[in-house]
Backbone as numpy.savetxt, mean C-alpha at the origin, in Angstrom:
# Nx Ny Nz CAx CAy CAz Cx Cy Cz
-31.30 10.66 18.61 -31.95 10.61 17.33 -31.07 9.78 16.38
-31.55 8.79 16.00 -30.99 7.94 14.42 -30.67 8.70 13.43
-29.34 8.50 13.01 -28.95 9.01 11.77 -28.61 7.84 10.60
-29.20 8.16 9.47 -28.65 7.30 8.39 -27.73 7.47 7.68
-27.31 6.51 7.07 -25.77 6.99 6.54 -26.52 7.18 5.01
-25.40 8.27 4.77 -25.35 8.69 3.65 -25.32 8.10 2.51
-26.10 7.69 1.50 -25.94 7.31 0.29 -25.59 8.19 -0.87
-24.69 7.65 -1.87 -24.07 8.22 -2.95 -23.21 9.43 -2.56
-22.46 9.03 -1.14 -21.77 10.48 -0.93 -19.65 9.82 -1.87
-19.71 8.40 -2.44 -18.53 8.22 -2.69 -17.30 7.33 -1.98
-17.74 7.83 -0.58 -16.56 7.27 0.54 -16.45 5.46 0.49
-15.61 5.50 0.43 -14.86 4.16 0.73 -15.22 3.38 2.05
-16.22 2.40 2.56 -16.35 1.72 3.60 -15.13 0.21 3.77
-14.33 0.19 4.41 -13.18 -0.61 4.31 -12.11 -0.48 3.25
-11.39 -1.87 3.52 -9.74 -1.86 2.79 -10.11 -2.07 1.06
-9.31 -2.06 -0.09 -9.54 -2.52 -0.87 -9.23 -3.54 -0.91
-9.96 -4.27 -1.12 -9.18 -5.77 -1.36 -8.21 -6.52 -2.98
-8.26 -5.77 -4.08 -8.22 -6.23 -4.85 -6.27 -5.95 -5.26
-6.39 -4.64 -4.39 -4.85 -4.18 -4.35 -3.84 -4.27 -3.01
-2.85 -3.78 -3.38 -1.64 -4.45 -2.23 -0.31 -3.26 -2.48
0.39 -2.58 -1.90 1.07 -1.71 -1.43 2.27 -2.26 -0.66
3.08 -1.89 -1.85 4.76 -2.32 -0.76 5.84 -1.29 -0.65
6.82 -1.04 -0.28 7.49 0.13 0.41 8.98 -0.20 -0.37
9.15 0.77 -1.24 10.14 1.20 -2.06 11.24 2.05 -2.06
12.09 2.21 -2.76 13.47 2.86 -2.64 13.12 4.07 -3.84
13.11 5.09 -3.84 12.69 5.97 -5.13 14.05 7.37 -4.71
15.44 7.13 -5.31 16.30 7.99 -5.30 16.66 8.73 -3.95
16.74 7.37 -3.27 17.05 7.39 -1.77 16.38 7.75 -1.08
15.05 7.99 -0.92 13.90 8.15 -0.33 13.01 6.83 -0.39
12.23 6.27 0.87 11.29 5.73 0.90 10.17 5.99 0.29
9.41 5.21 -0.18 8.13 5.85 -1.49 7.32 4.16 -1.21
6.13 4.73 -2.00 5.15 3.44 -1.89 4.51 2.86 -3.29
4.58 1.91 -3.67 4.21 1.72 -4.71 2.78 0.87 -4.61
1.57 0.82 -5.54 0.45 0.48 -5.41 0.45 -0.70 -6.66
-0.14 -2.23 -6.14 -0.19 -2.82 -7.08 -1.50 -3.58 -7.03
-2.08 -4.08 -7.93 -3.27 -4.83 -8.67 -2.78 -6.53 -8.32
-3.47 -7.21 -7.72 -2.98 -8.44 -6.62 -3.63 -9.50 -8.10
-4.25 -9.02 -9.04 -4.75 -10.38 -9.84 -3.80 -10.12 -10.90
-3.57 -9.12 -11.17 -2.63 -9.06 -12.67 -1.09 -8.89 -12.31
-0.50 -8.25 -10.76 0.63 -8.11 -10.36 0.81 -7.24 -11.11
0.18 -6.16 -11.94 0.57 -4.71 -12.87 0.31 -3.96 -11.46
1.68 -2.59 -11.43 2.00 -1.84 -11.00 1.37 -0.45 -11.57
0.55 0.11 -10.40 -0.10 1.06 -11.10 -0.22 2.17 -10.54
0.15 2.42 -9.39 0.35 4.08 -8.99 1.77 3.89 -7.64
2.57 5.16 -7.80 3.38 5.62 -6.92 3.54 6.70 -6.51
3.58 6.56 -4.61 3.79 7.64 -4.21 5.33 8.27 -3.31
5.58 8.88 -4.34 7.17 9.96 -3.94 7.16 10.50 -2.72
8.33 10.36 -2.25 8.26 11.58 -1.00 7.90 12.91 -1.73
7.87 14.06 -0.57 8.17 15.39 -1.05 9.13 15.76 -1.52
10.16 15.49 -0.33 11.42 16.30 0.08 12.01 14.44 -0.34
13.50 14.52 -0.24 14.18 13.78 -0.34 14.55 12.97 0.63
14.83 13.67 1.79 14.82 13.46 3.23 13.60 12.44 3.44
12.40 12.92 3.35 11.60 12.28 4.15 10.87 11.22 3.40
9.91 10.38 4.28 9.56 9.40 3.39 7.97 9.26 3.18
7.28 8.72 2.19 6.15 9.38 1.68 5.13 8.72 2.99
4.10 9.19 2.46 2.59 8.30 3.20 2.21 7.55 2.14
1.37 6.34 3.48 1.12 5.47 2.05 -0.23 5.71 1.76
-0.80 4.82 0.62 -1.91 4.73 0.30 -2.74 4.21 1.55
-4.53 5.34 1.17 -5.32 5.23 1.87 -5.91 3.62 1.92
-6.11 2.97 2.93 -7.01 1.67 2.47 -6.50 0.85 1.60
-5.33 0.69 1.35 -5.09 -0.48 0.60 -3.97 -0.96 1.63
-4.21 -2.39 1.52 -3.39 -3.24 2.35 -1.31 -3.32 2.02
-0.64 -3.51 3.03 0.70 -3.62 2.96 1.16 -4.76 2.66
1.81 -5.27 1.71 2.28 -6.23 1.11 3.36 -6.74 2.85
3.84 -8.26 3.15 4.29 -8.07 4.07 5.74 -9.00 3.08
6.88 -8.76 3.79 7.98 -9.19 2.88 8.07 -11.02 3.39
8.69 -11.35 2.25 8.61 -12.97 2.81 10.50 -13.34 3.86
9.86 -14.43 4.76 10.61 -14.34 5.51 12.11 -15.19 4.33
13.10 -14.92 4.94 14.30 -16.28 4.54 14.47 -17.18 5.58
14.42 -18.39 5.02 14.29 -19.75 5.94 16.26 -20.36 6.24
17.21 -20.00 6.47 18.17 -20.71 6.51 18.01 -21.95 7.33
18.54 -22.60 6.09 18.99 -24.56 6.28 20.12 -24.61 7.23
20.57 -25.60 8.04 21.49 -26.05 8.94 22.11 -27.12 8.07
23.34 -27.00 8.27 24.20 -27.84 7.61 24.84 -28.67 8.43
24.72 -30.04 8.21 24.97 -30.95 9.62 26.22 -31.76 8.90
């Protein structure tokens, strides 16, 4: 039997695209910070619990990836 999907139940179908998530230092714990990719404003963070451990990240929003360093050869 066909089931239809649910309308107006809220849920999120895919990534967000508009934001971007990179992986932070928050008082010696790993933490995640959530940012806005058109304005580069920083707008939500998530703490570990415990100090020890390190947080989860945000649902559906994409991971910022770090840029590489290119070293020059000196001839």
């Amino acid at each position: 039997m066909a089931v239809n999907k649910p309308t107006g139940d809220n849920a999120r179908k895919g990534a967000v695209k508009e934001r971007s998530q990179t992986k932070t230092t928050i008082g010696g714990a790993s933490g995640y910070t959530k940012r806005d990719r058109t304005s580069g404003e920083f707008m939500a963070v998530k703490k570990p619990k415990t100090a020890k451990k390190a947080a989860k990240k945000f649902k559906g929003v994409r991971v910022e990836k770090k840029a590489k360093k290119t070293a020059k050869r000196a001839r």
